[in-house]
C-alpha positions as CSV (number, residue, x, y, z in Angstrom):
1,X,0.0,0.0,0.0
2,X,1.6,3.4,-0.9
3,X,2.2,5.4,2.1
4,X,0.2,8.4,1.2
5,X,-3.1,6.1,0.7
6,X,-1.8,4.1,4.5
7,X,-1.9,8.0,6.3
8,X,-5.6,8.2,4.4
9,X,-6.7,4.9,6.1
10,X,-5.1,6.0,8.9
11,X,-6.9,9.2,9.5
12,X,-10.3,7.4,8.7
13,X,-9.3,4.8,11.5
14,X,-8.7,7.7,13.8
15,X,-11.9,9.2,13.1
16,X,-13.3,5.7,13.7
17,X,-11.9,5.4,17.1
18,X,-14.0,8.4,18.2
19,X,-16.7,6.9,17.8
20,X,-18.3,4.2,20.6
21,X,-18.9,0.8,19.5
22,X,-23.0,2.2,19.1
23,X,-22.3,4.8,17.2
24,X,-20.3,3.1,14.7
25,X,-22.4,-0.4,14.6
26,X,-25.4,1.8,13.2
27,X,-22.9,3.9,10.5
28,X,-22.0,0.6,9.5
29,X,-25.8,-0.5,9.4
30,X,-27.0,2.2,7.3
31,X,-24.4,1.4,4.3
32,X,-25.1,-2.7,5.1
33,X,-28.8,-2.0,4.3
34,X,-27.8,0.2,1.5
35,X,-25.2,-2.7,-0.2
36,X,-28.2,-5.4,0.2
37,X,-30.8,-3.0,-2.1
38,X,-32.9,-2.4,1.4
39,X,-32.6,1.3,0.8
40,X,-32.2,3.7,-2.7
41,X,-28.9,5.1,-0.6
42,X,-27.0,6.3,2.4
43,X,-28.3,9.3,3.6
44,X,-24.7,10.8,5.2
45,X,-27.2,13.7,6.4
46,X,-28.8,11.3,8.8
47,X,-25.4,9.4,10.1
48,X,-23.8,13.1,10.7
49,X,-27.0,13.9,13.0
50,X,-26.9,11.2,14.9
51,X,-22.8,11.2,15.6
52,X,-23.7,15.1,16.3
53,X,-26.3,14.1,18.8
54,X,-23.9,12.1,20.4
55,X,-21.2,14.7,20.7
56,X,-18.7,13.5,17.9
57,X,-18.4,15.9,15.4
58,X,-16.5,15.9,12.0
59,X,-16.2,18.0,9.3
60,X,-18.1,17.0,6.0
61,X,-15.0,15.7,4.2
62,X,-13.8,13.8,6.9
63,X,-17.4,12.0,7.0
64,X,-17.5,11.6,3.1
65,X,-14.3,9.4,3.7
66,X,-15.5,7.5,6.8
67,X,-18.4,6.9,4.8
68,X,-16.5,6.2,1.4
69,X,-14.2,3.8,3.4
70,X,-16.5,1.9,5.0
71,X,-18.7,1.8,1.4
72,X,-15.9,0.1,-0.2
73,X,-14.6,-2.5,2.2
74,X,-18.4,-3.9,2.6
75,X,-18.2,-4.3,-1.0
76,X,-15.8,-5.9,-1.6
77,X,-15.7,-7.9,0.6
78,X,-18.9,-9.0,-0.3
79,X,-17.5,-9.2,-3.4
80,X,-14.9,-12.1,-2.5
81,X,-17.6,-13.5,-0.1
82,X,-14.9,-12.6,2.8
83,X,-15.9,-14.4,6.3
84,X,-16.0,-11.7,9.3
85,X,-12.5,-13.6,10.0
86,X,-11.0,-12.3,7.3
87,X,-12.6,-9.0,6.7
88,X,-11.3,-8.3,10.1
89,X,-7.6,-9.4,8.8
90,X,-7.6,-7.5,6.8
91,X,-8.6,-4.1,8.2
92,X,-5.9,-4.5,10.8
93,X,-3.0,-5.3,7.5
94,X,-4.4,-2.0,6.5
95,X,-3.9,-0.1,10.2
96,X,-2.4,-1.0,13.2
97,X,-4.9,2.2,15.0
98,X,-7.9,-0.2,14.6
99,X,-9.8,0.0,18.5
100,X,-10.7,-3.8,19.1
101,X,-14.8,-2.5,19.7
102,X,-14.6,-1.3,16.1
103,X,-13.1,-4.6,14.7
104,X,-15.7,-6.7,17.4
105,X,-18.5,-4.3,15.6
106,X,-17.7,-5.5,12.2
107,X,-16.8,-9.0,12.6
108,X,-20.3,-9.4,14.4
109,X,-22.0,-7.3,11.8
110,X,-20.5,-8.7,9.1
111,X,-20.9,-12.5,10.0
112,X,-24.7,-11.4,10.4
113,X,-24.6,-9.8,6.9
114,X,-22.0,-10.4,4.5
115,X,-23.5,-13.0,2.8
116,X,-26.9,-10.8,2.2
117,X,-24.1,-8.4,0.6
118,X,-22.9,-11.3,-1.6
119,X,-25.8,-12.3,-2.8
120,X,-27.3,-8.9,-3.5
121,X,-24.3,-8.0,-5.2
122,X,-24.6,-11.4,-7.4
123,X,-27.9,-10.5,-8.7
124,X,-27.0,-6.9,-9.6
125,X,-24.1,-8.2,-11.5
126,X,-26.6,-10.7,-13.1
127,X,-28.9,-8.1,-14.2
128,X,-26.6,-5.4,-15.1
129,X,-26.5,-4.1,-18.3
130,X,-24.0,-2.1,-20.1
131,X,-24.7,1.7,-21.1
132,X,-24.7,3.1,-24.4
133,X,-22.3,6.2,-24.8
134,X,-21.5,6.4,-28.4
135,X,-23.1,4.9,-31.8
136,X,-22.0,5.6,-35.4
137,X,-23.0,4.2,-38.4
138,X,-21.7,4.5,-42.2
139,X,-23.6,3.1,-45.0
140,X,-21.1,0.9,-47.6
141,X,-21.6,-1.3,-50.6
142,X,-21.6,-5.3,-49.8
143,X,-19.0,-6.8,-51.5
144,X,-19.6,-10.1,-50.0
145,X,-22.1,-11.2,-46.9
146,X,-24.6,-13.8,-45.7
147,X,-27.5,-11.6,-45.8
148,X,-27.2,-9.8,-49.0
149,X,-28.5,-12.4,-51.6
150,X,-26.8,-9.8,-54.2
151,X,-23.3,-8.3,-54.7
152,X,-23.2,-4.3,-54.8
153,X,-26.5,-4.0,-52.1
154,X,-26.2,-1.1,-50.4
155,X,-25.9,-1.8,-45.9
156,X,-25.5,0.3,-42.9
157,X,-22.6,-0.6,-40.7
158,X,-23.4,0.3,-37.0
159,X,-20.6,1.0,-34.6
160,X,-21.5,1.1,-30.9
161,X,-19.5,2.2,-27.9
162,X,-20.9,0.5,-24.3
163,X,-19.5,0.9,-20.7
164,X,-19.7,-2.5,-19.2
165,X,-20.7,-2.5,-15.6
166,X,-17.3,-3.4,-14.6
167,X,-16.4,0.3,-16.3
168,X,-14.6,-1.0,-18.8
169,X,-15.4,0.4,-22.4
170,X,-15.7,-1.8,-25.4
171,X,-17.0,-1.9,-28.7
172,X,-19.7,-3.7,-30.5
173,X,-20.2,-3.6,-34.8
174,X,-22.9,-5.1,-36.9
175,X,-24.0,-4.8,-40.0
176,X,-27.9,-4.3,-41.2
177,X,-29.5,-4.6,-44.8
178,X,-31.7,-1.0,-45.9
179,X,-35.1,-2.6,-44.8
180,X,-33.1,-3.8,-41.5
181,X,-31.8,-0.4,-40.8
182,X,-35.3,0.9,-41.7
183,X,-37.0,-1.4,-38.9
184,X,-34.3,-0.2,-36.3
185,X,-34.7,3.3,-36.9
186,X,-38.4,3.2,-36.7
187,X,-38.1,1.3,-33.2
188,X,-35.3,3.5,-31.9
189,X,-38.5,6.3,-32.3
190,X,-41.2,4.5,-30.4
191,X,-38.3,3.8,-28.0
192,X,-37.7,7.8,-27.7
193,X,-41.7,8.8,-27.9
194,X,-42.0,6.7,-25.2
195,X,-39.4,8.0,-23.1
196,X,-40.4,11.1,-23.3
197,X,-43.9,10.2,-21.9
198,X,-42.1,8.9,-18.4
């Protein structure tokens, strides 16, 4: 781990270790719910209150990365489908400042929980789709195909761009005859009319 991103984890671990065993057990509740589709989101608004209630204050940034941190660990570990064993592992490879409560806090949450995260986590990879960012098209002569029963028929080439969900970008051709381009174009419009209408 470089040793500027070690003095980040290290700061969120201090933060951390101001706040009681309570306090953090419901932090780490609201973005457990969140990573098993139980909520839309983490409401940061409503975990600041309540640490503010209880007389631990931190400025917004510093809660963004408490917040951020604790985000990411929970999924990825649900990710790997980590035991509480290991998740707690490997929080302390990461920092040496972790208070034993907070490590108690996510071991016991996370052996109640993880394997909600995992699974939720397997169905959103199952039904996640890519996203359409870019789409061009050229229209060429066939020289030779399997749909074209004639040499010299015209067809539209379409070139589309798609972020996978893993956020990697790759690229996807086909080629349509006129009346198959002519078909697509016309669904592509009821598509849009009936966006518009939501």
């Amino acid at each position: 781990m470089p040793a500027d991103e070690s003095h980040g984890v290290s700061n969120i671990v201090d933060g951390i270790s101001r706040l009681t065993p309570d306090l953090f057990s419901k932090a780490c509740q609201h973005i457990l719910t969140y990573l098993q589709g139980r909520t839309s989101g983490i409401d940061s608004a409503e975990i600041s209150d309540s640490f503010q209630r209880a007389g631990v204050r931190f400025d917004h940034e510093a809660l963004q990365d408490i917040i951020r941190f604790l985000l990411l660990t929970f999924r990825s570990a649900g990710k790997t489908n980590l035991s509480g064993d290991e998740l707690v592992t490997r929080l302390k490879e990461g920092s040496n400042k972790w208070p034993k409560a907070s490590l108690q806090v996510v071991h016991r949450l996370w052996s109640e929980q993880g394997a909600l995260v995992h699974a939720q986590q397997e169905v959103q990879v199952m039904l996640s789709i890519g996203q359409l960012v870019d789409m061009q098209w050229k229209l060429g002569m066939a020289v030779s195909s399997d749909t074209c029963r004639s040499l010299n028929s015209p067809y539209v080439c379409l070139m589309l761009k798609i972020v996978e969900p893993s956020g990697q970008i790759c690229q996807k051709s086909f080629e349509m005859t006129i009346p198959q381009f002519q078909n697509f174009h016309k669904q592509f419009k009821e598509i849009a009319a009936v966006m518009e209408t939501v």
